[in-house]
N, C-alpha and C positions, 0 to 999 in steps of 0.2 A: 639523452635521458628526457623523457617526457615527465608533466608534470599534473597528477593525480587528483582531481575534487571530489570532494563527497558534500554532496546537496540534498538537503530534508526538501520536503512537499514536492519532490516528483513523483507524480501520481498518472499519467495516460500519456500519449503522445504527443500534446500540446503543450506539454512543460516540457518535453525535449526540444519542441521549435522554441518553445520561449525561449530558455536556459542558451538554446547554440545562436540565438539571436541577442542573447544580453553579453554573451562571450565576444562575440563576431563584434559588434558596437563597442563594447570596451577595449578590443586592438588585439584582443588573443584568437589562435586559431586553431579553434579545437578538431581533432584528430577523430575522437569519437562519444558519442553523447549519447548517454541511454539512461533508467529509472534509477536515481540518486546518484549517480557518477557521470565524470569528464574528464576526457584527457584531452591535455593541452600539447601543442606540436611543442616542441624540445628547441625551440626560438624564441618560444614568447611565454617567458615563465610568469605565473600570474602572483598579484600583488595582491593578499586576504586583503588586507585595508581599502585595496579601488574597488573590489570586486563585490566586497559585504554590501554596501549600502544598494548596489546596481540591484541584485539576485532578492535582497530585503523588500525593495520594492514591489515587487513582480510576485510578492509572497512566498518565494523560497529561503533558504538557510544556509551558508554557509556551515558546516560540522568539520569539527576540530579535534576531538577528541576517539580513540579506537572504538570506544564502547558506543558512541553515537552514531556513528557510521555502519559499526555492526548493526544497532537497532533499527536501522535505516533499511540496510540490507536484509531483515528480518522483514520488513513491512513490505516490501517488494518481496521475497520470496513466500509470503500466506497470502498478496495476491495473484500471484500464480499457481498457490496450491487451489486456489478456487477454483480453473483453470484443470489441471490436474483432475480435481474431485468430478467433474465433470466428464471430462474424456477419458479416463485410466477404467479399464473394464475391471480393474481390482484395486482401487485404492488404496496409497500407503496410508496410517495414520498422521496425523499432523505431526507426533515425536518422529516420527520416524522417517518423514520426509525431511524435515528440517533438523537433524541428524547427518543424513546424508548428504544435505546441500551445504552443510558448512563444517561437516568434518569434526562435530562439536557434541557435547551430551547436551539433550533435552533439558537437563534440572539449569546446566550453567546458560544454556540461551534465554530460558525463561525469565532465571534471576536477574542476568543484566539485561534482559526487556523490560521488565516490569520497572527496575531501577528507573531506567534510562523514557521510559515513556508514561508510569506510570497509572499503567495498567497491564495487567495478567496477560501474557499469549491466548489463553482460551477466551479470555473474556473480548480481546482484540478482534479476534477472528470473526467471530459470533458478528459486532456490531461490523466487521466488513462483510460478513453475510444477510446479514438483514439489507444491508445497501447495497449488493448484489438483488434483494429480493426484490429491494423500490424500484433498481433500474428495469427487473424484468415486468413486473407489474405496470409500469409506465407504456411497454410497447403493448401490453394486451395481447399477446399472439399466445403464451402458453399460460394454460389454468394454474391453480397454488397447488395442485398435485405435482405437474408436470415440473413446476419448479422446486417442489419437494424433494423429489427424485433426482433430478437434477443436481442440488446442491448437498444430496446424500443426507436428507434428514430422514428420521425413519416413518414419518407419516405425513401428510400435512396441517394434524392437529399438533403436531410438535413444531414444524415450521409457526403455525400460527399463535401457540403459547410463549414463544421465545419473541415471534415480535413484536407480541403483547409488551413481554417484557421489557425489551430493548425501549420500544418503543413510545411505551403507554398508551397506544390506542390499537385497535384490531384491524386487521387489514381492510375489511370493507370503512372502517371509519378512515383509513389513513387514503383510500382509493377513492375518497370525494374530495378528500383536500392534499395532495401530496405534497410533499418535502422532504426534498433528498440532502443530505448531508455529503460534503465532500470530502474526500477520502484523505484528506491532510487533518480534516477536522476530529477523525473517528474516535481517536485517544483523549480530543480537547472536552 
């Protein structure tokens, strides 16, 4: 029997080397490490009380409860629906993609998102696409059209009024002085 973690603030591939480098140091050997989970080999069962303070440092979380981990798993699956929005030559809706990835109605995933993170699915989503928007704006390779379309907004005066508002400043003010928010932080 193997033994199951669920960790907040994995956000890209470097919290998967962190996370199996804080595992591997603390004596446990994890099996398989991916965005907000770890499995640990079924020899070295892991001990929350050694393991919190290790994962706390490094800026992750130790989650204990179902509703946390569901939310967790929510936050990783709207950022791959960005991902999705992107490549899918027809796009599911966000209820509807996140319906069928967790087997669950739209109204009850939202309720215990919003419980549990304290902010709306729509409203989540929105500030992970504005910081989809900083990171493409950063390389300069594609116009705010091109990222418009891209991220399935319907113009790029509607891209640019949302990150008005997300943001409080307009994308040319934001592109003399940037600052990206990391993706642990999006809800805080």
């Amino acid at each position: 029997m193997t033994t199951e973690l669920h960790i907040k603030n994995m956000v890209c591939p470097r919290c998967i080397s962190s996370v199996q480098q804080i595992l591997t140091e603390a004596g446990l050997q994890p099996v398989a490490v991916t965005l907000g989970h770890a499995v640990l080999d079924e020899a070295t069962p892991a001990d929350p009380a050694q393991l919190r303070p290790r994962l706390e440092a490094a800026g992750f979380e130790l989650l204990q409860s179902r509703d946390e981990q569901l939310a967790e798993q929510i936050k990783v699956a709207l950022a791959e629906y960005l991902e999705h929005l992107r490549t899918a030559r027809v796009p599911l809706t966000t209820s509807a993609f996140l319906e069928e990835r967790f087997q669950a109605s739209y109204a009850h995933l939202s309720k215990l998102f919003s419980r549990q993170v304290g902010l709306t699915l729509e409203k989540y989503l929105i500030r992970l696409k504005i910081e989809r928007v900083k990171e493409l704006l950063s390389y300069g390779q594609l116009t705010l059209a091109e990222i418009a379309d891209d991220l399935r907004y319907s113009s790029s005066q509607h891209l640019s009024t949302q990150f008005r508002q997300v943001t409080g400043q307009t994308v040319t003010e934001y592109k003399a002085q940037p600052h990206r928010t990391s993706l642990d932080q999006i809800a805080g």
